[in-house]
N, C-alpha and C positions, 0 to 999 in steps of 0.2 A: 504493500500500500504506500509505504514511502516514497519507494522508488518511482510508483507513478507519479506521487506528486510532484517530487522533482524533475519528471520530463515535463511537467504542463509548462507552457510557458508563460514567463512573466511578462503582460503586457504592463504594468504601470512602472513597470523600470525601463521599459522603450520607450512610454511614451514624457518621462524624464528626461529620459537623456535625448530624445528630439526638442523640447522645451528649452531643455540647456541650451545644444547648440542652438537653436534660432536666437535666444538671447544673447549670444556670444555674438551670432554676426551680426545683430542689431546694432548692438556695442560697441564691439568696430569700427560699423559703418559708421557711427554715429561720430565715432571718435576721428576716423577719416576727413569727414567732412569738416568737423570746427577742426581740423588741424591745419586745411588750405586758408581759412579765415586770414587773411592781412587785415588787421586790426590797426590800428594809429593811433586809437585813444581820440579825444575831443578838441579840433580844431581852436586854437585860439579866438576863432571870428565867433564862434557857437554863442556867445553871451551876446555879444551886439546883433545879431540876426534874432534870436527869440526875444527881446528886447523890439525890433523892428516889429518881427511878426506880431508881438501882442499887441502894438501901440497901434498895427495896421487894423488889427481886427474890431479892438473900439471905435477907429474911426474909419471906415470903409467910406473909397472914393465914390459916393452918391453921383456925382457929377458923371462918369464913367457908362454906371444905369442907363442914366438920362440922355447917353448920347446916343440919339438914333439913328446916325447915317451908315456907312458900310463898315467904318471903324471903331463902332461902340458894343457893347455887351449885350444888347437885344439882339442885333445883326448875327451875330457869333454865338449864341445859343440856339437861335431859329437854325441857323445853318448845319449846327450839328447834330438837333431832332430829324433835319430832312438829309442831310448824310445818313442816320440810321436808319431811316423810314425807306427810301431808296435803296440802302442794301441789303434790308431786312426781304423787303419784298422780293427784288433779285432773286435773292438767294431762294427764298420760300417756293418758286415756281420752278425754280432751275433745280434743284435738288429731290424733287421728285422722282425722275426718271432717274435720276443715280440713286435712291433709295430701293425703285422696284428691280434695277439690275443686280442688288448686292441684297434683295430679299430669295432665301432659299426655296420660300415658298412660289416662287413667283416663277424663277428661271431656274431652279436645278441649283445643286451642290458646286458644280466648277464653276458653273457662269457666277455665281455669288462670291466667291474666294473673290474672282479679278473685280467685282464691283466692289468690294469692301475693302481692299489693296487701294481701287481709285482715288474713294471716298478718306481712307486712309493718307493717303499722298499728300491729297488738300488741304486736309485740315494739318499736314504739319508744318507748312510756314506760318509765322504769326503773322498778323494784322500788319505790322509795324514793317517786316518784312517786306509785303505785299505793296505798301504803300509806298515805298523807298524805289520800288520795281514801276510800281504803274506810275508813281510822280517822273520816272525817265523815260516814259512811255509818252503822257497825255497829258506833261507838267504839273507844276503844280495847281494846290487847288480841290475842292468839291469834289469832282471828278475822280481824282484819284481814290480819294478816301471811300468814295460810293462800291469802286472796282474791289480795294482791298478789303472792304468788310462783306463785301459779296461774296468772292470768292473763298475766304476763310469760312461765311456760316455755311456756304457749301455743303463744306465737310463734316462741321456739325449736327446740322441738319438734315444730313446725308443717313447718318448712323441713326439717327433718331427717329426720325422718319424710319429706315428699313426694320430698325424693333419693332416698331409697332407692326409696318406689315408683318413679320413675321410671327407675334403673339395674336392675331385676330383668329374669326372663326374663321377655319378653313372650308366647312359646309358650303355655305352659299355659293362659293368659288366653283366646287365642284360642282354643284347642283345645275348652275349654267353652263359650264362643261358638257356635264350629261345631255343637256338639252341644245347643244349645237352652237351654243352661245359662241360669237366674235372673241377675239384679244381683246376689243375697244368697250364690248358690252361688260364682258368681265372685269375688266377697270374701271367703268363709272357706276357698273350694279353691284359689284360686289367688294372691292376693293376699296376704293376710295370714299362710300357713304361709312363704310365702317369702320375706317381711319381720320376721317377728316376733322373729327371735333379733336382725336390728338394733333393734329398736322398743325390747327390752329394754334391750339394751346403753347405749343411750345415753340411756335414762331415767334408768341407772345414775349416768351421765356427770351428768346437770341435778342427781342428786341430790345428788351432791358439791359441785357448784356452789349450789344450795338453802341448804344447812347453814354456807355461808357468805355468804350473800345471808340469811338467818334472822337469824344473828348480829347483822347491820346493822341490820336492821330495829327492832329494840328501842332504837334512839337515837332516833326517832321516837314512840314508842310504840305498835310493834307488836309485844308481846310477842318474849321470848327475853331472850338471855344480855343484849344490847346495852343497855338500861334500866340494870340495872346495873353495865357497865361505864363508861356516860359518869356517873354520876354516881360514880363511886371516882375518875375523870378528875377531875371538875369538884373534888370537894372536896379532889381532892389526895391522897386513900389511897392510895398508889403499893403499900404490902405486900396492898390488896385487888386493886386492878387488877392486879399481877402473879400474885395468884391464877388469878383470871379468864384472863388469858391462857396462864397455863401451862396449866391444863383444855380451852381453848378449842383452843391448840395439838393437842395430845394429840387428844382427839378427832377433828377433822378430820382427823388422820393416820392413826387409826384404823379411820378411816369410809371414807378414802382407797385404802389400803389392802384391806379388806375387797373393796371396790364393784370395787378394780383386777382383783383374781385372780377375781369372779364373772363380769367383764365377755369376761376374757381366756376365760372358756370359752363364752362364748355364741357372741364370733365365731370 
């Protein structure tokens, strides 16, 4: 009787000692990584810049608000709700058809791999990236900023979109099938009504994400708010830059807001 017991095997000492290791190469890594850190400690300017930045925040350039032409804060927040809105949609309509090529359900196991490699591909340059590429393309400007949040929610959009195809009911699908149904009736009967309150929702989702991936983009020069807020940075206007960002705030939370309770009733 002993002796069987001693051949049974001990699973909670493997799974110990798997526990251990993974915590060892956590550890490591972890140690790896602050060890690249170049640290410097705190700039001698650090007292007089928070010193700036707080005296900017009490008194925020009002005058800046107020200035309506192409060079003021209203101009340059509209610009970069309609950069996102623009590449939100782009992207929303164009990512379709790469959603249903990298759905399994849709085109088969291999044709899915190379749609989901595509859709992969896209989404791995960033934004910033993209913008750098199409401001050498179409200069700068709107323009650009429209292309690179385009083609980056792409890729997001891509993958998101083909989840949902591929968790839907697959019934109906078939059932038109059975019945001689077209490719084009199978897509607007059976596919797309039963995915499309997600398609929306989380277009909603990229779009909140957009209006602040917009924002950035203007430090480059792809149009939006971001133009002029590196340079109130650079020259030091701490009462304009804290304009900027109080608007900048506001809005996004706004927008946040808004996009949350539209979203919350699609699904």
């Amino acid at each position: 009787m002993e002796d069987i017991i001693r051949k049974l095997p001990h699973k909670p000492k493997v799974n110990s000692l798997k526990k251990t290791l993974i915590y060892i190469i956590v550890i490591s890594i972890l140690i790896w990584a602050f060890s690249g850190l170049n640290y410097r400690g705190v700039m001698s300017t650090a007292q007089g810049t928070i010193v700036g930045m707080w005296n900017g925040l009490l008194a925020p350039d009002l005058e800046y608000l107020n200035n309506w032409t192409i060079d003021g804060l209203p101009y340059a927040i509209v610009e970069t709700i309609a950069i996102a809105i623009c590449g939100t949609f782009v992207s929303g309509i164009l990512a379709i058809p790469f959603a249903l090529l990298a759905s399994q359900n849709i085109v088969g196991e291999k044709v899915s791999k190379i749609g989901k490699f595509i859709i992969t591909m896209i989404r791995t340059f960033p934004e910033l990236i993209l913008a750098l590429i199409f401001i050498s393309i179409v200069g700068p400007g709107a323009p650009a900023g429209i292309l690179a949040l385009g083609i980056h929610s792409i890729g997001m959009l891509g993958k998101l979109f083909s989840e949902s195809i591929e968790s839907m009911d697959i019934g109906v699908k078939e059932g038109i099938e059975s019945c001689g149904g077209s490719h084009g009736e199978i897509l607007f009967r059976a596919v797309l009504p039963q995915v499309a309150p997600e398609f929306l929702s989380y277009t909603l989702f990229r779009f909140e994400i957009n209006v602040r991936a917009a924002a950035i983009l203007g430090l480059v020069g792809a149009g939006g708010i971001g133009a002029p807020l590196i340079f109130a940075i650079r020259s030091r206007r701490w009462d304009r830059t804290a304009i900027i960002v109080i608007v900048l705030i506001i809005t996004v939370t706004l927008i946040d807001l808004i996009s949350g309770s539209i979203r919350k009733k699609l699904v």
